[in-house]
C-alpha positions, 0 to 999 in steps of 0.5 A, a space after each residue: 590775357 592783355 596787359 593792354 590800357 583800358 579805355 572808358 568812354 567819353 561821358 565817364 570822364 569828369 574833372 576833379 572839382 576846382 580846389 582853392 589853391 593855398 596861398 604859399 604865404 597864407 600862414 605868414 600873413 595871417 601871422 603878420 596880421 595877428 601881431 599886427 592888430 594885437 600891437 595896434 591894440 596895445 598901443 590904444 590902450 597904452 596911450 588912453 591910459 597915459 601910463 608914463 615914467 615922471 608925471 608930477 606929483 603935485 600939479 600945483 607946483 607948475 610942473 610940466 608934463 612932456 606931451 611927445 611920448 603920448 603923441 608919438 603913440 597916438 600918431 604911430 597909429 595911422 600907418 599901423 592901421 593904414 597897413 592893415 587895411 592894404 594887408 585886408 581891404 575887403 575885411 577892412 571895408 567890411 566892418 563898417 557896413 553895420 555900422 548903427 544909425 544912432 552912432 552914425 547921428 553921433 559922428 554927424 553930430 561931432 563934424 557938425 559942432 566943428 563949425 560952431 567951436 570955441 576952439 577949432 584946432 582943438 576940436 578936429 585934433 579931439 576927434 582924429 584921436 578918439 577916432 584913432 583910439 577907438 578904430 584899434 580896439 575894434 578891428 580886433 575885436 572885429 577879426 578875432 571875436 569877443 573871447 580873444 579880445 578879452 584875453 587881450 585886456 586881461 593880459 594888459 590888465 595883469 601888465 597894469 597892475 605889475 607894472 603900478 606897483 613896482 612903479 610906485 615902490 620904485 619911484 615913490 615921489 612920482 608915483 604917490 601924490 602930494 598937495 591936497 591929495 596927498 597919501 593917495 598912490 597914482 602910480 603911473 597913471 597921471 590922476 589917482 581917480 584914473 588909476 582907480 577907475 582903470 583898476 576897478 574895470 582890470 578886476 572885473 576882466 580879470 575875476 571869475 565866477 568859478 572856482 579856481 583849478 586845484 592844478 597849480 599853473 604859473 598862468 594862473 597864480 600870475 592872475 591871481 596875484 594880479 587881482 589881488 594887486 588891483 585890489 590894493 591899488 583901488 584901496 590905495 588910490 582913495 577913489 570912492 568911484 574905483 570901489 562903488 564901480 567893483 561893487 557894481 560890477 560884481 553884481 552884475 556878472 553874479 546876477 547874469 550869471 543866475 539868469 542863465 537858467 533862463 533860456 528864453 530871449 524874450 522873457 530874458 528881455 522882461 525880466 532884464 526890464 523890471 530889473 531895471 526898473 526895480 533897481 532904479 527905483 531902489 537904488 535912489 532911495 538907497 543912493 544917498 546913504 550908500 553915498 554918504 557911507 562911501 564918501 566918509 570912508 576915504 574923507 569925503 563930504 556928499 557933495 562928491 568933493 565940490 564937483 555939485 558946484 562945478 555942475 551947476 556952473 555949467 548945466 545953464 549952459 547947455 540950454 545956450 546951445 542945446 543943439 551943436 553945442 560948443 564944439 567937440 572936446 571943447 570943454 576937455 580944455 582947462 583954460 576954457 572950462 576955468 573960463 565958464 567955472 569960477 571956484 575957490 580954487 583951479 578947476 581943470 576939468 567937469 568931472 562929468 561926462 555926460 555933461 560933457 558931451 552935452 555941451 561939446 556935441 549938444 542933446 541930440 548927439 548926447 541922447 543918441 549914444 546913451 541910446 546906443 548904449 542902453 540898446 547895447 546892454 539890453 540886447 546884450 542881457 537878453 542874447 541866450 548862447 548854447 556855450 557858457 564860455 560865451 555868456 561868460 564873456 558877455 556878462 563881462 562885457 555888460 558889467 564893463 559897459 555899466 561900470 564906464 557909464 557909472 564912472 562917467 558920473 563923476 568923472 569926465 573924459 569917460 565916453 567919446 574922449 581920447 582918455 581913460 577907458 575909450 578903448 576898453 568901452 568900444 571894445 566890448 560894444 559890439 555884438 558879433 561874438 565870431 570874427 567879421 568874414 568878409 561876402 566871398 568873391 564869384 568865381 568861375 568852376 568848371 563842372 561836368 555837364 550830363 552829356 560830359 561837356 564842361 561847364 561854367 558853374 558859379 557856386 551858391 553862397 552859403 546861407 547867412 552870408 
């Protein structure tokens, strides 16, 4: 018996197939860029909401309102995402190929009325921040989904409500307001219809359809007090479009959630279509005593506390300009909108988005991102996922798109403004509900030829990419 090698012949030898190798700091960056991004995120939310320590409680004292923390934060935002995309240049570039025509006719829109401006400085200044703002929330949401963007909002919004009511409880001279809206809580946000408004949207991120567990987690009574406290800081900061947007909202997650049931796409479509149109018609019918109702309750009258004057003072002015308009974020600045509206009383702001958009970028841009949205929230509706998990988070995410539109109605600074809810509204929008992978890179793989010669072989992408 030999105990000698064994040998094969030539044509049985073949290389083991090319393995990527792992990078030896692959966790490390992943880990770097994921606190990256969630700090990027925070931070865009932290700033468009303006929550800060000493905001005067009567603006018609004259007090003055340091601008420095707000900029620091915003301007801290473009090394941020500078850095991610030298860390990721490829996802980076990859998510903005997909990009819509109708935002695309929106941004030339913007650059366009630049030249036409009352105010050019203010114009550019506008357009850097809403870019900035908006960029940060996308990009998460981009790399890591829809269900950990979420996440991520309600965990700001369990912050947001803590953080208001121990603010107001603590410094009550600041946190409540005074003058001609005295009574009403503002907490750290520097308007009380600002405060309600972002508190409606963090109790509709936060609420459930479902049934609490009956296993008590410190994780989950944390959220329920949290919803608990949005609630009363929407009560106590006497905003009628807070409370008309929770209903609103509510009905919409509920009234998904029944469709469900409903697994074809296109009937979905219909169904979603004569909806519209039967609540449309219902609902203006039925708008004006709703109206009336709500408004008497926190004292109000129906013309929605003068805003009705201010709108007709404004709305011949579109038809000056209907096309470019004013220039971005022109009518976003008090001493010009004091300038064009003259009241009884000072005037800072439009109180209408929408409005507001019309005269800054003009009616096309205007028609163009209502477009987008309508489109958005359509095929949102009629989209159909095997995961309930999913139609969950896209029947919230539709609910948050309608409450911000319907919050635009009376208030400004809503949609395409460096304020308010510009982050949460571009977070939701998309319709990719897995992270953005960016094409893979060709590369070369030796293999084994039938005659056992090596071979260069490049592989086929996956189908989809």
């Amino acid at each position: 018996m030999s105990f000698g090698p064994t040998y094969v012949r030539d044509g049985d030898i073949g290389l083991r197939p090319s393995v990527r190798a792992r990078p030896r700091h692959g966790i490390r960056k992943e880990t770097l860029v994921r606190l990256l991004l969630t700090g990027i995120f925070y931070l865009a939310l932290l700033r468009a909401t303006g929550m800060w320590y000493g905001y005067p409680s009567n603006f018609d004292d004259g007090a003055s309102v340091d601008p420095l923390p707000q900029k620091l934060m915003l301007y801290s935002l473009i090394p941020l995402i500078g850095f991610y995309g030298i860390l990721e240049p490829n996802r980076f570039l990859a998510f903005f190929r997909g990009i819509s025509p109708l935002v695309g006719i929106v941004i030339f829109s913007i650059v366009v009325s630049f030249f036409g401006s009352l105010d050019f400085g203010a114009s550019v200044r506008g357009a850097a921040a809403v870019g900035l703002l908006a960029l940060g929330p996308l990009l998460f949401r981009l790399r890591y989904g829809n269900e950990e963007t979420l996440r991520l909002l309600a965990n700001f919004a369990i912050f947001s409500a803590f953080a208001n009511v121990l603010y107001t409880a603590a410094f009550p001279r600041f946190g409540i307001m005074g003058g001609s809206l005295a009574g009403a809580v503002k907490g750290l946000f520097y308007h009380k219809n600002t405060m309600g408004q972002f508190s409606a949207i963090c109790f509709i991120v936060l609420i459930s359809h479902r049934l609490p567990s009956p296993r008590l987690r410190y994780s989950g009574l944390l959220k329920t007090i949290a919803i608990m406290l949005t609630l009363v800081l929407i009560v106590v900061s006497l905003s009628s479009t807070a409370v008309v947007m929770v209903a609103i909202g509510l009905a919409t997650i509920f009234g998904l959630k029944m469709m469900e049931n409903i697994r074809h796409s296109m009937a979905r479509a219909f169904i979603v279509l004569f909806l519209c149109l039967l609540i449309g018609f219902a609902g203006s019918i039925a708008y004006l005593g709703v109206a009336q109702a709500v408004a008497e309750a926190f004292g109000k009258d129906l013309t929605l506390s003068g805003r009705s004057d201010i709108w007709e003072q404004v709305i011949p002015l579109i038809y000056d300009r209907p096309i470019f308009g004013y220039g971005f974020a022109t009518f976003r600045q008090a001493d010009i909108v004091e300038e064009y509206v003259r009241l009884g009383h000072t005037v800072r702001s439009l109180h209408n988005t929408y409005l507001e958009i019309c005269l800054n970028i003009g009616i096309p841009g205007f028609l163009c991102w209502i477009g987008f949205l309508l489109t958005r929230i359509f095929k949102k509706i009629a989209a159909v996922y095997r995961s309930h998990q999913l139609q969950a988070v896209q029947a919230k995410e539709v609910a948050l798109i309608l409450l911000v539109m319907i919050g635009a109605m009376t208030e400004a600074g809503m949609m395409l403004a460096p304020i308010g809810l510009w982050p949460v509204l571009v977070s939701v929008l998309p319709m990719r509900t897995e992270p953005v992978v960016p094409p893979p890179r060709r590369r070369r793989s030796l293999s084994t030829g039938p005659a056992g010669r090596r071979s260069l072989r490049y592989p086929q992408p996956a189908s989809g990419e």
